[in-house]
C-alpha positions in Angstrom: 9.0 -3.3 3.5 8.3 -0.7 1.1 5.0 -0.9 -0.6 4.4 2.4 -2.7 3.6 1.2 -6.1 2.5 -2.7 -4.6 -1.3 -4.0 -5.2 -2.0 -6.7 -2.3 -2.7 -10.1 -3.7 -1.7 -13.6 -3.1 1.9 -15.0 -3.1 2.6 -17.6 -5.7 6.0 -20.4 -6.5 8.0 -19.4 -9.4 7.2 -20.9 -12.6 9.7 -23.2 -14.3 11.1 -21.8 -17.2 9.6 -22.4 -20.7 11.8 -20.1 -23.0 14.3 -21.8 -25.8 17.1 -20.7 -23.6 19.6 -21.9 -21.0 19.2 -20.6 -17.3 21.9 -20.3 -15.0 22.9 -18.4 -11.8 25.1 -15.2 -11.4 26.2 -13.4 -8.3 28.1 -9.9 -8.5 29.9 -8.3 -5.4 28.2 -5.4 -4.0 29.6 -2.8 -1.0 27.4 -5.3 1.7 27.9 -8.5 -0.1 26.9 -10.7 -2.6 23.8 -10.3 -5.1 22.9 -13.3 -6.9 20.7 -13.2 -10.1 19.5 -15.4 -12.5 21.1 -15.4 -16.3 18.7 -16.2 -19.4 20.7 -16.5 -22.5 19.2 -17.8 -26.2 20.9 -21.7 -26.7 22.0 -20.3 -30.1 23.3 -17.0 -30.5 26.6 -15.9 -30.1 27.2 -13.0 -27.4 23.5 -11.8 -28.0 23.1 -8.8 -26.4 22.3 -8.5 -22.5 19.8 -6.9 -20.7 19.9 -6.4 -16.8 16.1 -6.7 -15.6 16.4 -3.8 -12.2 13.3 -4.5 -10.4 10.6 -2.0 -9.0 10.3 -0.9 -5.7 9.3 -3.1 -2.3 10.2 -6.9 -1.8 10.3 -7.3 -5.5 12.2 -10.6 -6.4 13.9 -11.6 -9.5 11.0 -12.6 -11.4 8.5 -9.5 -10.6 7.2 -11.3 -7.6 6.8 -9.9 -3.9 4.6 -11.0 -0.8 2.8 -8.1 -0.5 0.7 -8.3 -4.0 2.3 -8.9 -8.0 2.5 -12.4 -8.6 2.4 -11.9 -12.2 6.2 -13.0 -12.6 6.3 -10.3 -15.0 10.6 -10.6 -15.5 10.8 -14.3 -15.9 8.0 -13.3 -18.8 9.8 -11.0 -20.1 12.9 -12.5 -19.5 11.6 -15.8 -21.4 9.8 -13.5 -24.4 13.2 -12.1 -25.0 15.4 -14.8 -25.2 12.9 -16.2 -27.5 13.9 -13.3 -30.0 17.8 -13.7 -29.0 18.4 -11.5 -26.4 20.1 -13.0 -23.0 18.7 -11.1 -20.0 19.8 -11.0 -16.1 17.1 -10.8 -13.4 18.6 -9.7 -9.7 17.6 -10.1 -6.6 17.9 -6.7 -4.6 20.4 -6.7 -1.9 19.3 -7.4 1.7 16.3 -9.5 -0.2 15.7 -13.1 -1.1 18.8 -15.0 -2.4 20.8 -11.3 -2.1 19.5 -11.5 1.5 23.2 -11.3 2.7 24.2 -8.4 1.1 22.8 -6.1 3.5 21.9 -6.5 7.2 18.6 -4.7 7.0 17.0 -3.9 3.8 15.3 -1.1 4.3 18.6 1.1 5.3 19.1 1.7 1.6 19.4 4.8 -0.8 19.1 4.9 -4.6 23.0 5.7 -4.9 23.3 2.1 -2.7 20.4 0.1 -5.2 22.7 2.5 -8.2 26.2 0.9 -7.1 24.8 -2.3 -7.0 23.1 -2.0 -10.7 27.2 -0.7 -11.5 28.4 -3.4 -9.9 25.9 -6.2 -12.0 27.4 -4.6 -15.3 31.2 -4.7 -14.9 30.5 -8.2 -13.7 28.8 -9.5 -16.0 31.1 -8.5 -18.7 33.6 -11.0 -18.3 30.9 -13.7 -18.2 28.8 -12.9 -20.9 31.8 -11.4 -23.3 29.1 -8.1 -23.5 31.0 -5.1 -24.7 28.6 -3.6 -22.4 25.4 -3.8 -20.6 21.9 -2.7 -21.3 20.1 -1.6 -18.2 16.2 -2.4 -18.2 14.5 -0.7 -15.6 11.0 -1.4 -14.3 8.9 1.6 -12.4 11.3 2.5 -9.3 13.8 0.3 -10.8 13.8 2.7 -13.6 15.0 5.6 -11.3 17.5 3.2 -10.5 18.9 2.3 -14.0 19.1 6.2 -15.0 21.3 6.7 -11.5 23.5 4.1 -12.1 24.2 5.3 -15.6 24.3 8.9 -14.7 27.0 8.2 -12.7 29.0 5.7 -14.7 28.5 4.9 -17.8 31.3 3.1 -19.3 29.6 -0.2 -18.7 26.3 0.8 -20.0 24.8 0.3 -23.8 21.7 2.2 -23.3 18.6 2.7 -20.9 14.7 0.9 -21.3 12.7 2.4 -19.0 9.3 0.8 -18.7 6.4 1.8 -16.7 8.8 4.5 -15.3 7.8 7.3 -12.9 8.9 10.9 -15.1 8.2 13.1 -11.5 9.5 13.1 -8.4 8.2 10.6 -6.3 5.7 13.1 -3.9 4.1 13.8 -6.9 3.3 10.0 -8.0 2.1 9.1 -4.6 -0.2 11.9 -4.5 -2.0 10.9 -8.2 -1.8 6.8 -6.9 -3.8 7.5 -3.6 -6.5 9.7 -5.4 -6.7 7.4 -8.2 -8.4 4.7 -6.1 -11.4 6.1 -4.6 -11.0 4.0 -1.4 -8.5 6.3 -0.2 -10.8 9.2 -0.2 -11.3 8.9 3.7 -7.7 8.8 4.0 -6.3 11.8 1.5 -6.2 14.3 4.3 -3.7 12.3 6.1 -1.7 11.6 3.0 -1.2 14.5 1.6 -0.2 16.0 5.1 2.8 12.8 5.7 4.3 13.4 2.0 4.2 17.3 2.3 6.5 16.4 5.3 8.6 13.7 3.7 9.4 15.9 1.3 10.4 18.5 3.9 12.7 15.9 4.8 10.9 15.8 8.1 10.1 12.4 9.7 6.3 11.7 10.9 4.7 10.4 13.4 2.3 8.1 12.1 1.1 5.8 15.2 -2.5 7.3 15.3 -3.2 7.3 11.8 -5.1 4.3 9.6 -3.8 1.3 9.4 -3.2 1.2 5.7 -1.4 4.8 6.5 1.0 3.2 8.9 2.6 0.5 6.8 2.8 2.9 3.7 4.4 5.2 5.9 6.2 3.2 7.7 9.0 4.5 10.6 11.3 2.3 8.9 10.8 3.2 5.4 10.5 6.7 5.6 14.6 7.7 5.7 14.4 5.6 2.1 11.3 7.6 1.0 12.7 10.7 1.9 15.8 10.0 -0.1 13.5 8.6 -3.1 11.2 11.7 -3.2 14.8 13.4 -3.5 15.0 12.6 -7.2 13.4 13.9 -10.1 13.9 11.5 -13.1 14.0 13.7 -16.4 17.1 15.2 -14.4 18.9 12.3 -14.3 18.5 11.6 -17.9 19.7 15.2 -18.9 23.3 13.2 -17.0 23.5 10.3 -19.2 24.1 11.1 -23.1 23.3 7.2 -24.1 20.5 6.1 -25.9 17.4 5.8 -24.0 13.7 4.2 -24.6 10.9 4.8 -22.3 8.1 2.1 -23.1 4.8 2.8 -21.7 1.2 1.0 -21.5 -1.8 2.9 -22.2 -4.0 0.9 -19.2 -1.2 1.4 -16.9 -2.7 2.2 -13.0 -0.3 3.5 -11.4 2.3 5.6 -13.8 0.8 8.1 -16.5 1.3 8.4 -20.0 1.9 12.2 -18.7 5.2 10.1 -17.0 6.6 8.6 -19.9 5.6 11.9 -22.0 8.3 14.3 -19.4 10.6 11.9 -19.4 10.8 11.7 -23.2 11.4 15.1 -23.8 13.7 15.4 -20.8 16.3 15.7 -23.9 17.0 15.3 -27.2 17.3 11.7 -28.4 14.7 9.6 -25.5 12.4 7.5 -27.7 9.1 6.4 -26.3 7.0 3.6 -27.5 3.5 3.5 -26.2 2.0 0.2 -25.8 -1.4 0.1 -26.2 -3.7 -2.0 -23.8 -0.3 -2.8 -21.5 -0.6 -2.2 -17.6 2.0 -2.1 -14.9 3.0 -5.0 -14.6 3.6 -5.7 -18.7 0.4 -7.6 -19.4 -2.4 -6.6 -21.8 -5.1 -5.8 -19.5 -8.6 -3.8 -20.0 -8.9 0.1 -18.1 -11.3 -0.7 -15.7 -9.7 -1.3 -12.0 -11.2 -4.7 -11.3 -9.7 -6.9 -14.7 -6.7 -4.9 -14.7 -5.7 -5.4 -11.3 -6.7 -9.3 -12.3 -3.9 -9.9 -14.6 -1.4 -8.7 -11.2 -2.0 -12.6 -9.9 -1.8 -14.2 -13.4 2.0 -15.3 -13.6 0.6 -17.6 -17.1 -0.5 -14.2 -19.0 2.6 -13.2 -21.2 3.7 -9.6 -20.9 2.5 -7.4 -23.4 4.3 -8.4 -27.7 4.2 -4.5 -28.0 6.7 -3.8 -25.0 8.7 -7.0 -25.9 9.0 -6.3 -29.8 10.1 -2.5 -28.7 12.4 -3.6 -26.1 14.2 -6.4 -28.7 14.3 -3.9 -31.7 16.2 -0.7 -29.5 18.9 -3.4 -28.0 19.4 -5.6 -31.1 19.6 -2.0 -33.0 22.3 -0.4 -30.4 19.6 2.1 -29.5 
C-alpha cells in the first residue's frame, strides 16, 4: 500500500457519530464497480450544501483512518463539525479499499485520472440524492491533487474546490523535503534521493538491497502509481479549472509547507488561502515540536482544528 505522507501508529474502531445530523450510506458506480460512502446531512436544513470529503493518499478510509498510522478519524470530525454548522458532507471509501473493496481487483493498479473519474462519478451521483445543484469537492493532501483533476477535467458537476493540507509541487519535490525533515532518515537520504531522481525519470528501481523502511516506501508495486503521481504539478491543474477555489492550511503542519499552500494560491487569479494557525496534517490543533504533534495522529477524540472548519463552512455556505 502506499505510504508517502502516512506516520506509523496504532489502528483504532471508528467512533460512533456525535454530530446533530442523520448518517446514511451512499454507493456511486465507478469504471471497476461500486464505491460506497457514508452521507452526513444536518436533521434541519433544507438541501444544505454538500461537500465530498476525497481522502489522502495510502489505505486511507472514509473517516481519515488507515492501518499503517492516522487514527485520528480526522473526516468523520470534520464531517461531524460541519454538519453541526449545516453543511451535509460525503466521506468515500477509495476504490479497491475497505467497503469500495470491489471496485477494483487490486488497489494499487491505479492512476490519478482513475481516483479523478471516480471523484466525477461521486458528484453526478449524488445529485439526484441530495437535490445539490452541484458538488463541492473537499480534498485532503493527495486527495487534493485528486479533487483539482477531477474538476479540471469536468466541471459541470462541481461548486468549487477546498483544498486542505494540499501538496502545491510535484510530488518528487514533497518527498524529498518529508524524508529530510525527520532527522532519522539521515542514514537513508542517499538512497532516497537516488530512487525518486529515477521515479521521476519514469524509470522503475530495484529496491531489494536497500533499508527496510526504503523498500515498502518504494515499493515494486507502488512505484507505476508513484511514477504517475510525481507526473502532476498541482498549481497546473488549477490554472484548468476557472471555479472558485480555497486552499486552507495549518501553520504546525509536518508534512506540507506553508510554501505549498502559498504556490498553489497564486497559481491564478481568484485561489483564496486561509491559514490556520496551530493546525497540523491531520486537522487538529497541535504544538510544532515532532513528538506532541505527531501525538494528536492517534487521538480520534481531539476535534479538527475551528479555524479550518469555520473557513471551510463560510467559502461553501458563501458559493465561494
Amino acid at each position: 500500500m502506499r505510504a508517502w505522507l502516512l506516520i506509523a501508529a496504532l489502528l483504532t474502531a471508528p467512533l460512533a457519530v456525535q454530530a446533530k445530523g442523520l448518517e446514511k450510506s451512499v454507493a456511486a458506480t465507478g469504471a471497476g464497480g461500486t464505491l460506497h460512502g457514508a452521507m452526513l446531512t444536518p436533521s434541519d436544513v433544507a438541501r444544505p450544501p454538500v461537500v465530498l470529503i476525497v481522502p489522502g493518499s495510502g489505505p486511507t478510509d472514509k473517516d481519515g483512518n488507515n492501518p499503517l498510522g492516522a487514527t485520528a478519524a480526522s473526516y468523520r470530525r470534520l464531517a461531524e463539525a460541519m454538519v453541526d454548522q449545516g453543511v451535509a458532507s460525503v466521506r468515500i471509501d477509495k476504490r479497491g479499499m475497505f467497503d469500495s473493496a470491489g471496485a477494483a481487483a487490486d488497489p494499487n493498479k491505479v492512476t490519478i485520472a482513475d481516483y479523478a473519474r471516480d471523484v466525477q462519478a461521486w458528484a453526478q451521483a449524488l445529485k439526484p440524492v441530495t437535490g445539490a445543484r452541484c458538488i463541492w469537492l473537499l480534498g485532503h493532501s493527495e486527495g487534493a491533487l485528486v479533487a483539482a483533476a477531477a474538476a479540471a477535467e469536468r466541471s459541470d458537476d462541481v461548486c468549487g474546490l477546498v483544498l486542505v493540507a494540499a501538496p502545491g509541487r510535484p510530488l518528487g519535490q514533497v518527498l524529498r523535503d518529508q524524508l529530510k525533515a525527520n532527522p532519522a532518515n539521515a542514514a537513508l537520504m542517499a538512497d532516497a534521493l537516488a530512487v525518486i531522481e529515477k521515479l521521476e525519470r519514469r524509470q522503475p528501481v530495484d529496491v531489494s538491497r536497500l533499508d527496510p523502511a526504503l523498500q515498502r516506501l518504494f515499493s515494486p508495486v507502488v512505484q507505476p502509481f508513484l511514477m504517475d503521481l510525481i507526473a502532476y504539478d498541482p498549481p497546473e491543474l488549477l490554472k484548468k479549472y476557472k471555479g472558485p477555489v480555497l486552499v486552507v492550511q495549518g501553520t504546525t503542519d509536518l508534512q506540507i509547507t506553508m510554501a505549498d499552500a502559498e504556490r498553489l494560491a497564486a497559481a491564478r487569479p481568484g485561489v483564496k488561502l486561509v491559514k490556520v494557525k496551530g493546525m497540523n496534517h491531520v486537522l487538529k490543533e497541535a504544538p510544532a515540536d515532532r513528538a506532541g504533534n505527531l501525538a494528536t495522529y492517534r487521538d480520534p477524540l481531539k476535534p479538527v482544528a475551528h479555524g479550518a472548519v469555520d473557513a471551510i463552512v463560510d467559502f461553501v455556505k458563501g458559493g465561494g
